[in-house]
C-alpha positions in Angstrom: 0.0 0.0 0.0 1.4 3.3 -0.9 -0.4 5.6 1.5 -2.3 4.5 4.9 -3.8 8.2 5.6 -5.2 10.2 3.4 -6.1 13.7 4.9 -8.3 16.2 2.7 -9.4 19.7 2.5 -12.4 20.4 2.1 -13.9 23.4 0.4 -12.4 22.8 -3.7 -11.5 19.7 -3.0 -14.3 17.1 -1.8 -17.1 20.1 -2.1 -18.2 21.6 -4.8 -18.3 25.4 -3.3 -16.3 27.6 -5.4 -19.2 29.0 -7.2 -20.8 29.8 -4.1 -18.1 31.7 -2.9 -17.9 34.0 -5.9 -21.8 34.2 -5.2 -21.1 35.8 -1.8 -17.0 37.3 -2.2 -19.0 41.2 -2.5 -21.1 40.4 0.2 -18.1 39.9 2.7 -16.6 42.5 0.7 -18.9 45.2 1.9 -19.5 43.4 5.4 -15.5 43.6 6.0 -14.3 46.5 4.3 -12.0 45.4 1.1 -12.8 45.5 -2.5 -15.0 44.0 -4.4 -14.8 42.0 -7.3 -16.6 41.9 -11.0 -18.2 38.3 -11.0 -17.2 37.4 -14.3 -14.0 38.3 -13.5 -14.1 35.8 -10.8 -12.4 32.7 -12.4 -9.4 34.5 -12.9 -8.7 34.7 -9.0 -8.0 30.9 -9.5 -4.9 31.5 -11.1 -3.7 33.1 -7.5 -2.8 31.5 -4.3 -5.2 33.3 -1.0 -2.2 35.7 -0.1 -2.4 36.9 -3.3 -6.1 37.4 -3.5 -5.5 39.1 -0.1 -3.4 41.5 -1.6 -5.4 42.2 -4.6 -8.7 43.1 -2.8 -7.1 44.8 0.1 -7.7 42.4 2.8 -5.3 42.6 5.8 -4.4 39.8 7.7 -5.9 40.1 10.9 -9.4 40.4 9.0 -9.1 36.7 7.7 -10.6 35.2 10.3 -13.5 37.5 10.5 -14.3 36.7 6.7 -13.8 32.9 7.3 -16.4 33.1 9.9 -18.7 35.2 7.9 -18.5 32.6 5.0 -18.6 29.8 7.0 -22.2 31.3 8.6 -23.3 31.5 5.1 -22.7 28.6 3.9 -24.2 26.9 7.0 -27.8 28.6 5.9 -27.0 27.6 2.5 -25.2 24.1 2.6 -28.4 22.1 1.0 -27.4 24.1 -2.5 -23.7 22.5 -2.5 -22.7 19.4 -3.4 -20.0 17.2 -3.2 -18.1 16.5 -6.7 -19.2 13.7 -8.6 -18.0 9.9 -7.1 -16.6 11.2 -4.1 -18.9 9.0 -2.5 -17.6 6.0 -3.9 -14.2 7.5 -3.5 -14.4 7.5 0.1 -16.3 4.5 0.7 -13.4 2.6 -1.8 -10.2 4.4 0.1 -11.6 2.8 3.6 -12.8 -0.6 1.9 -8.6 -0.7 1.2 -7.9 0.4 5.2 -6.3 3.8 4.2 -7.6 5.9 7.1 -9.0 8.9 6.4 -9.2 12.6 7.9 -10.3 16.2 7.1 -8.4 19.1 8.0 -10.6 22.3 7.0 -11.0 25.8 7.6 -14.6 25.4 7.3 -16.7 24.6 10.3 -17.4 21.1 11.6 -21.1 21.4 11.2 -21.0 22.7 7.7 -18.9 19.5 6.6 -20.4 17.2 8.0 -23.8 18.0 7.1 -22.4 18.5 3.3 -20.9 15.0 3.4 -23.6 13.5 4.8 -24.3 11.4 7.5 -23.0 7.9 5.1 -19.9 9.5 4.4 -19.3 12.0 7.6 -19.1 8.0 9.5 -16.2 6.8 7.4 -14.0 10.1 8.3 -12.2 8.7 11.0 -10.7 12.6 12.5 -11.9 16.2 11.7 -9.7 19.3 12.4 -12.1 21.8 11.7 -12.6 25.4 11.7 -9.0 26.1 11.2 -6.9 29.1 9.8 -6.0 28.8 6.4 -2.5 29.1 7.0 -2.8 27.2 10.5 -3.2 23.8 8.8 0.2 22.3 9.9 -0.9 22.0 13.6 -4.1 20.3 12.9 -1.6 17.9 10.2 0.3 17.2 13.0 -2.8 16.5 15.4 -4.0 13.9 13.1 -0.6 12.5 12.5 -0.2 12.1 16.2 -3.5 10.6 17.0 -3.3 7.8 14.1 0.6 7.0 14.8 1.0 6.9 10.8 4.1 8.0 9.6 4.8 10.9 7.4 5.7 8.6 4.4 2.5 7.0 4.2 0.4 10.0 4.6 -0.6 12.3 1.8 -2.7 15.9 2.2 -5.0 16.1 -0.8 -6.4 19.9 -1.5 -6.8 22.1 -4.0 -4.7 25.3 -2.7 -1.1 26.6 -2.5 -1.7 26.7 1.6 -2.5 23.4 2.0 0.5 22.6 0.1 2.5 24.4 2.3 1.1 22.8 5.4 1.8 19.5 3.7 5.4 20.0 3.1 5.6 21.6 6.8 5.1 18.6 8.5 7.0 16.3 5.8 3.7 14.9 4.5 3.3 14.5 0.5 0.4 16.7 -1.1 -1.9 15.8 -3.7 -2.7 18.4 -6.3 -6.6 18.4 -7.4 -7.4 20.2 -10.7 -11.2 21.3 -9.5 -10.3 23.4 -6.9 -10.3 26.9 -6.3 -6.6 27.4 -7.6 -5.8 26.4 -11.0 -3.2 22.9 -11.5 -1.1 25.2 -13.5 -0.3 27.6 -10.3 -0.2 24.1 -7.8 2.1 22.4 -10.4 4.4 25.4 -10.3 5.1 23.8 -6.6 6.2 20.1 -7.6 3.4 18.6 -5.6 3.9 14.6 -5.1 0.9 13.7 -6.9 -1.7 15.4 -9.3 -5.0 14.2 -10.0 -7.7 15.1 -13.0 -10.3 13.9 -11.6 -12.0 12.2 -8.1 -11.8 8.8 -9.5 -7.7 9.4 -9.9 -7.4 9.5 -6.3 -8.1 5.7 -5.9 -4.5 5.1 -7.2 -3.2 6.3 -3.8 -3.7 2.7 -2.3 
């Protein structure tokens, strides 16, 4: 077996919310105080990492987690309209049926993941980190390392995002670079992550 844990994002990379963030981005926008942006515009942002999209709408750091909880209370009134990506059901149930372990570490809230998953899948998800930074995903790595005793070589961090990369290379764990996530595989690529996939069924090669 190549990998015995398999940790995922969330948001990009199991769920399909990216167009519900573009749906909302001027609403936080005007809540918090940074710019807004032209919706058709939007897909463009994928081609940057969040710092950068930080940077372009004027968002400090210290507001971040102010926005992140604003989303996060908007999708929780809104999580019936997204859905996960097509097989990640079967994805899920396959990776356990072959004893890889799985875990999610996500900025989003506990609540909204689980109810997105649903209560088949949410039972098969052996550890959530939730509600966590999205640059303070190495600790929450390193919780789940610590509670399954896996070692780094036989974990891999699957996301959609130049952050979660980073985390994943913090604590020594390989990353898995999806192509339906918020950032484009062109700007993840640019990082050498360990493993790319084009689509949810891909992942299943990980065992």
């Amino acid at each position: 077996m190549k990998y015995r844990l398999a940790i995922f994002d969330f948001d990009g990379t199991l769920a399909d919310s990216f167009p519900f963030f573009v749906q909302v981005f001027n609403q936080l926008a005007e809540q918090h105080g940074f710019k807004t942006i032209d919706p058709d515009l939007a897909p463009t942002f994928r081609h940057y990492n969040a710092r950068q999209i930080m940077k372009q709408v004027g968002m400090p750091d210290w507001k971040l987690p102010f926005v992140v909880k604003s989303f996060t209370s908007l999708m929780r009134q809104h999580a019936a309209s997204i859905a996960l990506f097509e097989d990640v059901d079967d994805l899920l149930l396959y990776l356990v049926s072959r004893d890889v372990t799985l875990a999610i570490v996500s900025s989003n809230s506990h609540e909204n993941v689980s109810r997105i998953l649903g209560p088949a899948n949410t039972k098969l998800i052996s550890q959530f980190e939730c509600g966590v930074s999205i640059f303070g995903k190495p600790a929450r790595i390193q919780k789940v390392l610590k509670k399954t005793g896996i070692p780094c070589r036989e974990v891999i961090y699957i996301g959609d995002q130049v952050a979660d990369l980073e985390a994943a290379r913090k604590e020594k764990v390989d990353f898995g670079a999806v192509s339906w996530g918020y950032e484009t595989i062109e700007s993840l690529r640019t990082h050498f992550p360990e493993e790319e996939f084009d689509s949810v069924a891909a992942i299943r090669r990980i065992v």
